[in-house]
Backbone as CSV, one residue per row, in Angstrom:
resi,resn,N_x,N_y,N_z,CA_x,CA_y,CA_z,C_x,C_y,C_z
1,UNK,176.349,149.988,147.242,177.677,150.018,147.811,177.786,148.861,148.797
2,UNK,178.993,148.122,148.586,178.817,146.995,149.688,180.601,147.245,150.192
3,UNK,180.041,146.774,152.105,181.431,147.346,152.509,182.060,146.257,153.175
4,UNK,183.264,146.285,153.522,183.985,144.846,153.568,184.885,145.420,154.650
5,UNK,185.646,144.223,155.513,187.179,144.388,155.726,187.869,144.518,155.635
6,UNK,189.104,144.444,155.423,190.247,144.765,155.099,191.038,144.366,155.719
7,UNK,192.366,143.487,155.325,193.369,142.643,156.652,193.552,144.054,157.794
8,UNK,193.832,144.892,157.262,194.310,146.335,157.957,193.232,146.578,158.853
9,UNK,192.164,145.951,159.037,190.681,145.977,159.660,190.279,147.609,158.956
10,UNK,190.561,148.282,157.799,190.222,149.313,157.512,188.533,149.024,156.682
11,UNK,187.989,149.482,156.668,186.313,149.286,156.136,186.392,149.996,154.775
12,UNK,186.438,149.038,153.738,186.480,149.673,152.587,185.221,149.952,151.900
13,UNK,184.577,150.314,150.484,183.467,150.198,149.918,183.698,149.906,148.774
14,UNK,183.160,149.002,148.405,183.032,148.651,146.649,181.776,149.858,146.030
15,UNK,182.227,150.735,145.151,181.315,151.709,144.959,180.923,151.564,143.608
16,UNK,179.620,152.391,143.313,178.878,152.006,141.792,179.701,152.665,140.772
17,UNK,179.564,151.540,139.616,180.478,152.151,138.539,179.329,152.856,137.972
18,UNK,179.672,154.206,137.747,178.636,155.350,136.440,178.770,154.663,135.068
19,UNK,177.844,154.351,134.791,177.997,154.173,132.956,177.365,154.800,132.255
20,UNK,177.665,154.734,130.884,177.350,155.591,129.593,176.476,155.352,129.369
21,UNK,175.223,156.638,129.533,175.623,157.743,129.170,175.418,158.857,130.654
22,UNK,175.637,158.446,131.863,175.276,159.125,133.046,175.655,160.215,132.748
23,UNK,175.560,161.682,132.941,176.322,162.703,133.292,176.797,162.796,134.193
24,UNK,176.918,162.638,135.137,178.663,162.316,135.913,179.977,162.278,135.431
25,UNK,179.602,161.677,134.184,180.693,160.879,133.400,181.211,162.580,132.520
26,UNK,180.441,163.793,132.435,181.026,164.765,131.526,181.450,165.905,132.444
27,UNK,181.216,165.900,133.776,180.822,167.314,134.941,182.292,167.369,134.681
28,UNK,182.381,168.619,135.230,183.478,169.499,135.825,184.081,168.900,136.946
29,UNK,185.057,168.417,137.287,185.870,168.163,138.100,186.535,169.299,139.104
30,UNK,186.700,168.906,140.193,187.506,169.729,141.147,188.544,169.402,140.965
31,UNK,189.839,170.173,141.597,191.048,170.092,141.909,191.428,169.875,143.563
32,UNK,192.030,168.618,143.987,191.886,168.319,145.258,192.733,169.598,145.839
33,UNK,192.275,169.865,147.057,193.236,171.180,148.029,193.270,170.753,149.002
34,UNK,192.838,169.537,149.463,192.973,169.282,150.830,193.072,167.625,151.067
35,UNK,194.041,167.305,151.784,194.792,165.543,151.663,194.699,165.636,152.983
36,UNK,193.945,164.622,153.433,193.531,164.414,154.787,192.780,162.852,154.804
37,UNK,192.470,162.191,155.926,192.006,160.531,155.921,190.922,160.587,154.923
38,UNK,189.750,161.323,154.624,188.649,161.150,153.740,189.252,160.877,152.334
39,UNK,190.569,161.685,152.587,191.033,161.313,150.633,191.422,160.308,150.615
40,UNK,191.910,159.341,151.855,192.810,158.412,151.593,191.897,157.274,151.774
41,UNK,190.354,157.716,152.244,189.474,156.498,151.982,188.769,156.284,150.429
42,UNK,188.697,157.444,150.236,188.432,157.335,148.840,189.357,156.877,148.369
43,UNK,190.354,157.116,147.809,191.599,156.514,147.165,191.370,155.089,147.593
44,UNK,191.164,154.420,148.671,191.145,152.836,149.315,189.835,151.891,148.822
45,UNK,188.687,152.539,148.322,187.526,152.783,148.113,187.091,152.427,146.507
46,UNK,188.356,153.661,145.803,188.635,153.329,144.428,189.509,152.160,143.785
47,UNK,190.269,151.897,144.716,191.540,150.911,144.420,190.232,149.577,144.249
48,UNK,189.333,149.454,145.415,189.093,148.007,145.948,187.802,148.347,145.046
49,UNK,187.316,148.950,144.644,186.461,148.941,143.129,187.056,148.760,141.992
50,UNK,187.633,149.253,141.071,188.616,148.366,140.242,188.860,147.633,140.478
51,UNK,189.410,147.585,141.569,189.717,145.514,141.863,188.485,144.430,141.276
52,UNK,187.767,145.178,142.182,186.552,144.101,142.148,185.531,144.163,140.495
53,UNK,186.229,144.694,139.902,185.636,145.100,138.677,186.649,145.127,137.280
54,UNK,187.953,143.993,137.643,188.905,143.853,137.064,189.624,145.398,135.929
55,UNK,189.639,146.062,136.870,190.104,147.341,135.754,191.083,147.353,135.675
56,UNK,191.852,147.783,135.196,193.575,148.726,134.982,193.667,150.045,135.791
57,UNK,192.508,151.296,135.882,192.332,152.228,136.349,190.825,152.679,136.246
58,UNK,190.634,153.532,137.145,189.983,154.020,137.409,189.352,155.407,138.011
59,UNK,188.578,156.392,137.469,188.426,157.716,138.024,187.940,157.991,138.703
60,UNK,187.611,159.219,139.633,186.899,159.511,140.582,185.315,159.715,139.494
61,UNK,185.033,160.502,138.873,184.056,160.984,138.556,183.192,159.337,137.705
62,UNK,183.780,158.587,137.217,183.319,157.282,137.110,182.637,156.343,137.973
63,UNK,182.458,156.963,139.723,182.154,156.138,140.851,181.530,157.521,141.119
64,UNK,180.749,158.791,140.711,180.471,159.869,141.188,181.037,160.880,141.919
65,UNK,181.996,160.782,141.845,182.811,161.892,142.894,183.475,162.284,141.693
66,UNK,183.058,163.906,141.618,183.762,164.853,141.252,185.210,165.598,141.676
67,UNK,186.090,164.829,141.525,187.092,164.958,141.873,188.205,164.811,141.145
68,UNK,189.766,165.828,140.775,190.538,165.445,140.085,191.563,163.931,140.879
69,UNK,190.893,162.572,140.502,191.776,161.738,141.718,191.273,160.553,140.265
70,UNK,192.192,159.979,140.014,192.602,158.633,139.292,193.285,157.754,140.568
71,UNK,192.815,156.101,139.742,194.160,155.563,140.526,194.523,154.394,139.378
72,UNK,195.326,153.869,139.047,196.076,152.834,138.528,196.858,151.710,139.052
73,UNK,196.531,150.405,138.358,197.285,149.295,139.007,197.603,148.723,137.832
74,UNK,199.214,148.641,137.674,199.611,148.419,135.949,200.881,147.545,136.830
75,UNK,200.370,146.011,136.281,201.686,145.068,136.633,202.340,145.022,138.264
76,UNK,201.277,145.534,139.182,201.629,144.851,140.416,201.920,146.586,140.837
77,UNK,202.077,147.045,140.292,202.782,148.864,140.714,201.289,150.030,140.498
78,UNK,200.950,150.223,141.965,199.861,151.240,141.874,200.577,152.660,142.122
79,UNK,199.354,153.555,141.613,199.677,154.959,141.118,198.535,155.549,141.779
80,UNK,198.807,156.383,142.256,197.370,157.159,142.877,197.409,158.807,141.949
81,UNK,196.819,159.201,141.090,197.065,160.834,140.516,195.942,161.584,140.936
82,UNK,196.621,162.659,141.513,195.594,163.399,142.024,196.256,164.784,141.750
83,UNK,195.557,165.609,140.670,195.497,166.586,139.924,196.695,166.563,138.993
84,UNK,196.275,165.609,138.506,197.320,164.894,137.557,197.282,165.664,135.982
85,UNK,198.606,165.688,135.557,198.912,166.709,133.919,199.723,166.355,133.198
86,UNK,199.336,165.617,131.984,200.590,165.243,131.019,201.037,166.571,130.529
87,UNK,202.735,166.403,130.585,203.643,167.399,130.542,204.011,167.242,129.335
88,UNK,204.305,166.086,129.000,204.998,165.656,127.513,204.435,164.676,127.163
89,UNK,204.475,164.432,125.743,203.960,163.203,124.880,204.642,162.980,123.968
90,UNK,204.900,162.253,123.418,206.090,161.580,122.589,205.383,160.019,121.661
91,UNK,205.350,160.169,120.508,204.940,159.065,119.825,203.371,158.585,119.700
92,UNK,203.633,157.613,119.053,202.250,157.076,119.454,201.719,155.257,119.199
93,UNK,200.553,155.124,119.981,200.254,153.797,119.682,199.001,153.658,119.299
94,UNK,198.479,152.371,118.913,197.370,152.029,118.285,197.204,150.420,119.270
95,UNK,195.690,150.774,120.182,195.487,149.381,120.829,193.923,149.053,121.172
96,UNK,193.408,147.721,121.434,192.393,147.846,121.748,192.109,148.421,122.901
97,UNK,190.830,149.086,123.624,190.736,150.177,124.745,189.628,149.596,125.640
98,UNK,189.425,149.402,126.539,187.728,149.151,127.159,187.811,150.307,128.504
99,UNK,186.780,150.708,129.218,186.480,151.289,129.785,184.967,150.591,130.994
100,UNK,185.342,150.606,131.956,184.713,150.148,133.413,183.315,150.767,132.783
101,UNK,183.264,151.641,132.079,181.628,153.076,131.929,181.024,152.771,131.147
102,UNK,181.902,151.575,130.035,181.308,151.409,128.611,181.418,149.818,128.297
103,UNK,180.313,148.849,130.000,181.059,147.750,129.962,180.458,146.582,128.559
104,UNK,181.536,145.951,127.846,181.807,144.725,126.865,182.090,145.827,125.439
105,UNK,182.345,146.889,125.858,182.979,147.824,124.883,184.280,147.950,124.622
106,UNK,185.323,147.696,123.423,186.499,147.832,123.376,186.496,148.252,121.814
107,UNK,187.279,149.350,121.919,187.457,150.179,120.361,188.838,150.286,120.437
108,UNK,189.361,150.276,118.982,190.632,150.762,118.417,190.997,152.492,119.270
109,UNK,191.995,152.233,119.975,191.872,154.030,120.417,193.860,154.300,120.299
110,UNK,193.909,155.648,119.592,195.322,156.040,119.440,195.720,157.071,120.427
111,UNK,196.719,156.502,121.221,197.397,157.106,122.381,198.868,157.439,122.136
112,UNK,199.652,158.562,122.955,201.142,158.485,122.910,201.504,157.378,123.279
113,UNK,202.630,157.234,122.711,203.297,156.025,123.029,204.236,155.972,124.727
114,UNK,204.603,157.115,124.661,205.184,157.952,126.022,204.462,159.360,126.299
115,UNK,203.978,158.932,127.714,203.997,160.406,128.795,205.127,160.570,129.522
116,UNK,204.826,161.915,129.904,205.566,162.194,131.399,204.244,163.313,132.051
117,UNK,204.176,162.396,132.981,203.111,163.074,133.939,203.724,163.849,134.995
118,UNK,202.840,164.531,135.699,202.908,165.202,137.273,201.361,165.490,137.608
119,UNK,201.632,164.181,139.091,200.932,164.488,139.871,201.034,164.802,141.328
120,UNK,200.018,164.477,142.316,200.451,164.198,143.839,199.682,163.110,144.460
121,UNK,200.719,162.424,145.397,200.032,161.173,145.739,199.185,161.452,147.001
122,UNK,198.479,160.430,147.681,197.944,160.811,148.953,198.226,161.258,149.990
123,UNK,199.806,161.763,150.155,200.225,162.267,151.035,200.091,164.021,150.893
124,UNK,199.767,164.546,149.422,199.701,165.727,149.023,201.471,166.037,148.123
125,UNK,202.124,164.822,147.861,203.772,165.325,147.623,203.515,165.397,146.364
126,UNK,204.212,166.255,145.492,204.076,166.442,143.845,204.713,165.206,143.459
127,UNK,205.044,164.564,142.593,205.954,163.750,141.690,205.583,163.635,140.423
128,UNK,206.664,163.482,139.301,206.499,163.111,138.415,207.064,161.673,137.768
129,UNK,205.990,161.276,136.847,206.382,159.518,136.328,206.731,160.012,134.486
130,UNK,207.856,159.297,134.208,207.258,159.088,132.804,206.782,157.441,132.397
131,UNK,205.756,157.052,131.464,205.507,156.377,131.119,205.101,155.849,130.146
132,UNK,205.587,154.215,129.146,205.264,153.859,128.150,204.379,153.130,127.848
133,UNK,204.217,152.894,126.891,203.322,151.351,126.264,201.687,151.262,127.242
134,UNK,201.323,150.523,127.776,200.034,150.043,128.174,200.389,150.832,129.716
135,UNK,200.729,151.460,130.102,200.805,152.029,131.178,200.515,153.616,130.491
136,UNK,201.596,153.981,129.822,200.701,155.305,128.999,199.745,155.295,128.541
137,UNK,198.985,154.253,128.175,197.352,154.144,127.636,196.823,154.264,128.465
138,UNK,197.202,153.209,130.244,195.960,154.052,131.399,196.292,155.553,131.873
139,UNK,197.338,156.038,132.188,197.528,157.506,132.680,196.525,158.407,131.695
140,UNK,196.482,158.222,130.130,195.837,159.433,129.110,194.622,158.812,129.442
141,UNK,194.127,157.209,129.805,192.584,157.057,129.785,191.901,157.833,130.919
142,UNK,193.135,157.868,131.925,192.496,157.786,133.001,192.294,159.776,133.257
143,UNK,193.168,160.230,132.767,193.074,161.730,133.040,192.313,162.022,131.884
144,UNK,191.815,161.552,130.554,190.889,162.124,130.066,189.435,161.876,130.592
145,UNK,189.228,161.091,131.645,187.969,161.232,132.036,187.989,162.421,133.182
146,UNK,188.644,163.151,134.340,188.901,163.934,134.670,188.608,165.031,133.922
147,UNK,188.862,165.279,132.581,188.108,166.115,131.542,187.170,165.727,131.193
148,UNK,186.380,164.572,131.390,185.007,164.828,130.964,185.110,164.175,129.724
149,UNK,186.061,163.449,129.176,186.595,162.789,127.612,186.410,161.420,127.572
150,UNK,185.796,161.214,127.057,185.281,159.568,127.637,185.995,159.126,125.981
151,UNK,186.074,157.384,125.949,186.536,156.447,124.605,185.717,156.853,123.139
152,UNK,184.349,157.049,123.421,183.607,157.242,122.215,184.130,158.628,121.531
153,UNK,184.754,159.714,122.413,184.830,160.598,121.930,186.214,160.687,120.764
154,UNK,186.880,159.062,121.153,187.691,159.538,120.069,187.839,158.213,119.115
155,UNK,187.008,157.819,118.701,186.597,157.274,117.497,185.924,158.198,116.652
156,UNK,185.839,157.280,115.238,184.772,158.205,114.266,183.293,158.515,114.780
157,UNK,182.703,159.249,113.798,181.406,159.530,114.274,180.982,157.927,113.509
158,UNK,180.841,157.564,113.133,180.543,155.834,112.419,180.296,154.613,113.592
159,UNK,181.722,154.858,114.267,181.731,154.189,115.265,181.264,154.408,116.243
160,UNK,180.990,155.447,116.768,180.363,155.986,118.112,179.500,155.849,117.926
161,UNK,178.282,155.897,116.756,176.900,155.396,116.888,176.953,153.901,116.874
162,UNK,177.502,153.417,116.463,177.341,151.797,116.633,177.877,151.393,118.145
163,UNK,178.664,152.171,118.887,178.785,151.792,120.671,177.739,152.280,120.910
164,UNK,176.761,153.411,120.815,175.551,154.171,121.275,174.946,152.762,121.107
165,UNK,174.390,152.371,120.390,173.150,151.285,120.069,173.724,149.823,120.636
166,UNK,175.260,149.506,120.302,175.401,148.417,121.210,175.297,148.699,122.903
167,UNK,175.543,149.444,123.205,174.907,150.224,124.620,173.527,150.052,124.873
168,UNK,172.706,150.249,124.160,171.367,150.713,124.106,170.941,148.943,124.163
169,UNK,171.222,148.221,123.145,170.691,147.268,123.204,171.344,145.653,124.375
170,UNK,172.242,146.266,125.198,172.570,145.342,126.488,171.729,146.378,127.467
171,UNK,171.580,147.511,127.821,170.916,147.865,128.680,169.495,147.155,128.293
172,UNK,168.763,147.400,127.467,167.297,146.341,126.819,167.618,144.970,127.081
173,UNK,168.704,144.544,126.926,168.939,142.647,127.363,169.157,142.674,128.716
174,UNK,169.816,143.592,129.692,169.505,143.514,131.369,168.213,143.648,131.896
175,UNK,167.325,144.389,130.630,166.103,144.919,131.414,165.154,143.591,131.486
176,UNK,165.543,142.674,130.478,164.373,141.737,130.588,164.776,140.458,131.057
């Protein structure tokens, strides 16, 4: 973990990304009940990890914290979801996918084309978003890891062994 400044002089942390196949990546998640400064460092914590790790989004349980808390940065407009639930789905798309857990991994993955979510932001207020196109691809990426649903799980079984072994064999090319 390395910790930094912040213009705000707030002390952020760049935190470790979990990768595949950690179990972290499948646990049970909590449901946040309590919004107070610790959530809002985490949330500050998660933002400035994705950052630094060029993501789209990112989960709590992906950086080890068991927690229902996503956050998203899609086109300049961040999203913080915290006990976040697609309500509706509508359509669908077909795009390439990568994941922070499964890094130089990108598979064909089929998503709605439209959500409409509800969550609550760091203040604890409910709201709901609906959303399309590459913004609905991070909200479903990002709340299926909250379940424990990671990218491999929704490809073929064909393909998921061939990410298993391309996995297998960059962890063997870091090791040496």
């Amino acid at each position: 973990m390395r910790l930094f400044v912040r213009e705000r002089g707030i002390k952020v942390a760049i935190l470790e990304i979990r990768e595949y196949p950690d179990p972290l990546l499948r646990a049970k998640n909590k449901k946040v009940i309590v919004f107070d400064d610790s959530l809002k460092k985490i949330i500050d914590d998660m933002f400035e990890t994705m950052y630094a790790n060029d993501g789209l989004g990112l989960a709590a349980p992906q950086v080890g914290i068991n927690l229902m808390i996503a956050v998203v940065d899609h086109e300049g407009k961040k999203f913080t979801l915290i006990n976040p639930v697609i309500i509706e789905k509508k359509g669908e798309q077909a795009g390439e996918e990568g994941c922070l857990s499964f890094p130089g991994v990108f598979e064909e993955i089929k998503r709605p084309e439209t959500v409409i979510i509800e969550a609550y932001n760091e203040e604890g207020e409910k709201y709901t978003v609906e959303a399309s196109g590459m913004l609905a691809r991070a909200f479903c990426h990002e709340i299926d890891h909250l379940h424990g649903k990671l990218i491999i799980d929704l490809v073929s079984p064909f393909k998921r062994n061939l990410v298993k072994k391309r996995l297998k064999r960059i962890k063997k090319d870091e090791a040496h």
